[in-house]
N, C-alpha and C positions, 0 to 999 in steps of 0.2 A: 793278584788281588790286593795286596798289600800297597802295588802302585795307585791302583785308583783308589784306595779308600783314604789315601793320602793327600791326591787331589781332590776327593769329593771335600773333604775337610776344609780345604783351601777356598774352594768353591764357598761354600758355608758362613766359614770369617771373613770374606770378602763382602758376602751380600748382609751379615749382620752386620759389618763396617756401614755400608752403604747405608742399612736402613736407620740404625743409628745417627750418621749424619743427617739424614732426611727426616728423621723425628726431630733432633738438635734444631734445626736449620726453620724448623715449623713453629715448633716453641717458641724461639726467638722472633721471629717474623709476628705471630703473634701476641706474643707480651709485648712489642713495639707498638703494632696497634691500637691495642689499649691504653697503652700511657701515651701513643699521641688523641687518642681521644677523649680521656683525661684531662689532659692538657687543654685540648682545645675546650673541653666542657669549663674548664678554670678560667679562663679567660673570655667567655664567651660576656659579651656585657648583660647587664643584670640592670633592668628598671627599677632605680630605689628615690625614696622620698629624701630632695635637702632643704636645707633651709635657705629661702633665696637672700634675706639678710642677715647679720647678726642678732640672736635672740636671747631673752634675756628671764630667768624661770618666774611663771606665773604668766606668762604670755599662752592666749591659747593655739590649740596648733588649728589651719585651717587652710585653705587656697590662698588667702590673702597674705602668709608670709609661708609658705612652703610652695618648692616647684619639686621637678620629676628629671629626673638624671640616670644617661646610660653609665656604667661604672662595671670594669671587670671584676668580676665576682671572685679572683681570687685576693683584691685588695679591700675586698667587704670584710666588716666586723661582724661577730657573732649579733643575734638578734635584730642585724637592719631592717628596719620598715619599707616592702615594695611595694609598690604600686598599686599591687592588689590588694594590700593590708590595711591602705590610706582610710579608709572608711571605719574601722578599729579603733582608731588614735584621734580621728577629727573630732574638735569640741574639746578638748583636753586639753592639759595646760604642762608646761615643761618644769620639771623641777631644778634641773641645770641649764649654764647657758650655753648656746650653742653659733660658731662660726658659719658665717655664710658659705654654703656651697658643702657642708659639711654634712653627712648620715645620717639619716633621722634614727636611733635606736629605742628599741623599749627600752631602754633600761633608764633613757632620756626623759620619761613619761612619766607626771606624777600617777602613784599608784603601782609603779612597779618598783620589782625588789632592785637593792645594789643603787645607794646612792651616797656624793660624796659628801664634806663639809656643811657645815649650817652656812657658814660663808659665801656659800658658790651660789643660794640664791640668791643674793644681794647685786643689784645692779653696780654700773661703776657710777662712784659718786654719793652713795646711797650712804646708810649707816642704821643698823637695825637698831631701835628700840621699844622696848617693853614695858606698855600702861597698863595698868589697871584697868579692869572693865567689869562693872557686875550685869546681873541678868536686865536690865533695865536699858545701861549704856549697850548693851551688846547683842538687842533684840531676843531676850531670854536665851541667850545662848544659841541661835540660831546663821551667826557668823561664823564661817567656817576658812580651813585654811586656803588661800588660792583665791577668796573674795577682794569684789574693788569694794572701798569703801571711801567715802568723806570724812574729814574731822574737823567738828565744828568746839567750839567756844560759847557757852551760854556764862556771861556774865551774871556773877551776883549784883543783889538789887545797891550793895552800895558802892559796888567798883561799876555797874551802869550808870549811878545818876555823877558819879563823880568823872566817867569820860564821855567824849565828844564822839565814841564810838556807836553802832547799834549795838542793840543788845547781843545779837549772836554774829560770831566773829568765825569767817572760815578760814582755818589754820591750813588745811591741804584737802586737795582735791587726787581722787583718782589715787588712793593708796592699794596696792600689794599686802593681805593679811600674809604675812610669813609663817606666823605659828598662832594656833587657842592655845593658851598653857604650854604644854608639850609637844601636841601637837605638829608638826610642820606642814609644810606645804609638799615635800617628799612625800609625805604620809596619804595623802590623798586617795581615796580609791582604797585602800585596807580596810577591815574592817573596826568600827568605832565600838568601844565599848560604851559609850553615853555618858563622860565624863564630865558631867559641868568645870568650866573654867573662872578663873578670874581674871585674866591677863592676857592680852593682847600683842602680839610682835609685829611692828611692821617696819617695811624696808624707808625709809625719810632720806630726803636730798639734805646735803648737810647744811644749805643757808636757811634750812626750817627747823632746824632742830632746838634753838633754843626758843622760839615762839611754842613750838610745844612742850619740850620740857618744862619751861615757864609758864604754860596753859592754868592748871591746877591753880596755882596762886590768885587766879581771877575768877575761879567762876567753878564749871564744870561742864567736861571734855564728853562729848558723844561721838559713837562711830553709827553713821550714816550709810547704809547696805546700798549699792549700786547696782545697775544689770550689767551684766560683761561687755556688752556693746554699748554703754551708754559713752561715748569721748566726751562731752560736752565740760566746759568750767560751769559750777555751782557757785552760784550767787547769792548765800543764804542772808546775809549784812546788809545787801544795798536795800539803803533808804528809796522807800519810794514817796512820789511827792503828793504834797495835801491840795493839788491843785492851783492854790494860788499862784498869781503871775504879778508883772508890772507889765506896763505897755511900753514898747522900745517905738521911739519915730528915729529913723536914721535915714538919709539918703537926701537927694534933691527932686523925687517923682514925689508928684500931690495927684487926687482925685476930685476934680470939681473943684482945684481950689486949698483941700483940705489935705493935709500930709500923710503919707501910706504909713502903717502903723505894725509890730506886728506884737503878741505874749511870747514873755518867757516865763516859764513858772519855775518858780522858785520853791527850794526846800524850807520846811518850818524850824529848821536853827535859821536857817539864812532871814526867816520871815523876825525869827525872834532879836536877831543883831539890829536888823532896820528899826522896829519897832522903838526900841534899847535904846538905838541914837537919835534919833525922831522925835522922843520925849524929851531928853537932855537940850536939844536946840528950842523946845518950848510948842514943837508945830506936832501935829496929832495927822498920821495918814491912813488910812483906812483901807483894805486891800480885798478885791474883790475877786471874783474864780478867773478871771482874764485880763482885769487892768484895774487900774486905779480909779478910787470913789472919785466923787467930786473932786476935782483937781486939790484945793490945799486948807485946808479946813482953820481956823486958828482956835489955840487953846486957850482955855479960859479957868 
């Protein structure tokens, strides 16, 4: 009895050896599994938004400077914007800048949290500075950080009649508000406690900086509110003209005889110079909406 229940034993730790392996052997097999499917989910490419050029904060985000890129998802940064998210973020504007080909992040987006430097909105080139603006220059306070604006020059009446300029002078076109007061343009999309400002920050190319720094000494500075898609140059200065002309005959073609003719119209300084030397020679010319009066009149 003693023999077999020695064998039976044996029998026993044999087959809990065995199942033991085969439990071992299962386990490992599948925890393999799953970390290669792990694995492959990590790597698996991931449809996320980049930026197709270099961009620069206060740009809005939109199709026209973003594309769509496969990228494995184990080289994504927290927060990246896919594909499906794009519709979230369109219309909004970046608060840092961003390299071509590089991951659209929230964190990228004015209005969200986690941003760096006041510096890093500033384009290159640029150089922030901060005027004065009350509710008047500043649309009662209704410029906000992230707006395009214009900055014009309305000349006082005695630095008008003493230059050859128009009265309103445009200093820049298509400016980046960077901050109201405190505000910035990170700030965007938070909410605002209704803080009237008096001061204005924008990002200036630095061959404009001393025409506006030196703005205030002539006159007084307005900021001019834009639409976000407006691109166009503003032309708030150019003289327009009073009509008046001289008649040009140039060439060797006549009509019947008589020589082909054309107007050019002239500006009223340009009118008032002729006029000026006109009298000095003693002769009187008289100027009419497309040519000249009577040929030459004498004065008397």
């Amino acid at each position: 009895m003693k023999k077999y229940a020695a064998l039976i034993m044996l029998v026993v730790a044999v087959g809990l050896s065995a199942l033991a392996g085969w439990l071992g052997f299962s386990y490992l097999e599948q925890r393999e599994t799953a970390l290669r499917q792990e694995l492959n989910q990590m790597e698996r490419p991931v449809t996320v938004v980049v930026a197709k050029s270099d961009l620069y904060p206060g740009d809005v985000i939109g199709s026209h400077n973003m594309a769509v890129m496969d990228m494995p998802g184990q080289y994504l940064p927290s927060g990246v914007i896919v594909v499906d998210a794009f519709g979230s973020v369109e219309g909004l504007r970046l608060k840092v800048p961003m390299r071509s080909g590089s991951p659209l992040i929230q964190a990228f987006v004015a209005g969200s949290p986690g941003t760096g430097s006041f510096a890093e909105l500033l384009r290159p080139g640029e150089r922030a500075v901060t005027l004065e603006a009350d509710p008047l220059k500043s649309i009662e306070g209704m410029i906000n950080s992230g707006d395009s604006v214009d900055l014009v020059l309305l000349l006082d009446g005695e630095e008008s009649e003493t230059s050859d300029s128009p009265p309103i002078i445009n200093l820049l076109d298509n400016a980046t508000v960077l901050a109201t007061g405190v505000r910035t343009l990170a700030d965007v999309g938070h909410q605002d406690n209704g803080t009237l400002y008096n001061s204005i920050t924008l990002g200036i190319p630095v061959d404009k900086i001393q025409s506006v720094l030196t703005a205030d000494e002539k006159g007084e500075v307005f900021f001019l509110l834009r639409h976000p898609d407006d691109m166009g140059v503003a032309r708030f200065g150019d003289e327009v003209g009073n009509g008046k002309g001289v008649e040009i005959i140039a060439g060797g073609r006549s009509n019947g005889g008589v020589l082909s003719s054309s107007s050019q119209v002239i500006s009223s300084h340009e009118d008032g110079i002729w006029q000026e030397k006109a009298a000095e020679s003693g002769r009187v010319y008289s100027l009419t909406r497309h040519q000249w009066d009577d040929a030459e009149r004498s004065a008397n």
